[in-house]
C-alpha positions as YAML, in Angstrom:
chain: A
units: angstrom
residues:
- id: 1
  name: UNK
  ca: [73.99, 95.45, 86.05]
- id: 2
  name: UNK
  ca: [77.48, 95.92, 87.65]
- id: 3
  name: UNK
  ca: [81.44, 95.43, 86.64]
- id: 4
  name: UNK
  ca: [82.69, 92.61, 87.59]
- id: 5
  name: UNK
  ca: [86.45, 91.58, 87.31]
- id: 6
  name: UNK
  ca: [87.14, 89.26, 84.51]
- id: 7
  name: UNK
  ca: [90.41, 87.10, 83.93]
- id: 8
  name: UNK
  ca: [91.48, 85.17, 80.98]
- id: 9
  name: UNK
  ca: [94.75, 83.20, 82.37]
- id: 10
  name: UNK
  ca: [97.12, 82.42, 79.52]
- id: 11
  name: UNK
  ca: [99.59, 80.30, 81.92]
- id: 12
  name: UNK
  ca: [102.56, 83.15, 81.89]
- id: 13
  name: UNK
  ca: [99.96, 86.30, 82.55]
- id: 14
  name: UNK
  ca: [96.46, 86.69, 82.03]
- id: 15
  name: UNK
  ca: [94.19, 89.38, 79.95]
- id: 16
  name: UNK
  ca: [92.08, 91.62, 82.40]
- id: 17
  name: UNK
  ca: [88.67, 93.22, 82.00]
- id: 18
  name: UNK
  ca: [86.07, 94.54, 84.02]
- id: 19
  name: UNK
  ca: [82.66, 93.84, 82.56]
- id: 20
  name: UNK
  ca: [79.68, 95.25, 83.03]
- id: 21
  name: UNK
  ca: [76.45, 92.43, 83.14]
- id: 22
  name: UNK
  ca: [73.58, 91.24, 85.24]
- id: 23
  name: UNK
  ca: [76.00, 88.44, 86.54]
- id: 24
  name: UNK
  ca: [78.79, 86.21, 86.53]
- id: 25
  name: UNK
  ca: [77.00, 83.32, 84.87]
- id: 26
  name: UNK
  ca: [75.77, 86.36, 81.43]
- id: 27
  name: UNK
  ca: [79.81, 86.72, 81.34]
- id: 28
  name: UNK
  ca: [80.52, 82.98, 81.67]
- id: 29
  name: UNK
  ca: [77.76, 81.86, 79.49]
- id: 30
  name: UNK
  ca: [79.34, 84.86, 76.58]
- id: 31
  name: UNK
  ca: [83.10, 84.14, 76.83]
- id: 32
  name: UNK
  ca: [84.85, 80.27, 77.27]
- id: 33
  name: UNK
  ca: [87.68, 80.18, 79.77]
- id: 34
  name: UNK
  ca: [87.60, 82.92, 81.85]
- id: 35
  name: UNK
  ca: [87.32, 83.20, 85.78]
- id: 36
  name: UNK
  ca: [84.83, 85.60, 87.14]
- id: 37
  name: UNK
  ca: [86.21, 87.36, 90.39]
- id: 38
  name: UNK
  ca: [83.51, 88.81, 92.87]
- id: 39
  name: UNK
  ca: [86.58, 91.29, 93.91]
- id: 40
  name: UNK
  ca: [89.96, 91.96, 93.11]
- id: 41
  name: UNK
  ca: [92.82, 90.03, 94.07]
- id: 42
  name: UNK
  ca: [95.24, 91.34, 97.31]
- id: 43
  name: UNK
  ca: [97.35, 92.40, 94.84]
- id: 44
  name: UNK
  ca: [95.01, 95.07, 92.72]
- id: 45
  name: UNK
  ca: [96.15, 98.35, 92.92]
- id: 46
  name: UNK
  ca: [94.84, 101.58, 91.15]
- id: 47
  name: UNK
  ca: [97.73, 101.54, 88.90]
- id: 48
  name: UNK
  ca: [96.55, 98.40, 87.78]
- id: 49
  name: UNK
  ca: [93.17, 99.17, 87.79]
- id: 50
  name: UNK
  ca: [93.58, 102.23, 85.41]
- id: 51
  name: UNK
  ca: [95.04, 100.11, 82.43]
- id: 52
  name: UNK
  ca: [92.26, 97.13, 82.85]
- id: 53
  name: UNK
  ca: [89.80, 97.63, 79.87]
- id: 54
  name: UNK
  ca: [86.16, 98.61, 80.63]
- id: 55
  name: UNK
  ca: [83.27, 96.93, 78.58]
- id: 56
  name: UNK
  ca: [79.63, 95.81, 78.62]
- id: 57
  name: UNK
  ca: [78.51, 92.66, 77.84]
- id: 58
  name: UNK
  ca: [76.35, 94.53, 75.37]
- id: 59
  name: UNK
  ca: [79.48, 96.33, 73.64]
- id: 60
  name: UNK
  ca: [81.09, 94.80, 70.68]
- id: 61
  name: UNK
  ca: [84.15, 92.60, 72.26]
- id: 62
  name: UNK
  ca: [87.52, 93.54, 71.29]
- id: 63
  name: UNK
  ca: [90.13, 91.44, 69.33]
- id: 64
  name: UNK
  ca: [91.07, 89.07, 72.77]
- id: 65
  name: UNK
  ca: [87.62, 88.56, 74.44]
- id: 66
  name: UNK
  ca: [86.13, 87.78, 70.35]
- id: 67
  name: UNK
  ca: [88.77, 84.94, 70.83]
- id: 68
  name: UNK
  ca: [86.71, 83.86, 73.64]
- id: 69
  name: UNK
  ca: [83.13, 84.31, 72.57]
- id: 70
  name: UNK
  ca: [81.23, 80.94, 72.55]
...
């Protein structure tokens, strides 16, 4: 299992998570719509990195990514 950097793009932003699974295709397979980024974009920076949410794929989702579920 590792994080991996997860993106829901709404068209004017995007919600951000890094989830923890076995791989890409565990997170794709759980949540509709989302891109699946191997690393962060050019433009990551720890500031941004401290307010992205942490989860598991095990862990309950919250409110956005249970919009998402399949």
């Amino acid at each position: 299992m590792r994080p991996y950097l997860v993106c829901y793009d709404y068209g004017m932003g995007g919600l951000w998570w890094w989830i923890t699974a076995a791989s890409a295709d565990e997170i794709m397979a759980a949540y509709r719509e989302v891109t699946v980024f191997d690393e962060p974009p050019q433009w990551w920076n720890d500031e941004v990195d401290r307010l992205t949410a942490r989860r598991s794929i095990t862990d309950e989702p919250d409110a956005a990514l249970a919009l998402l579920a399949r």
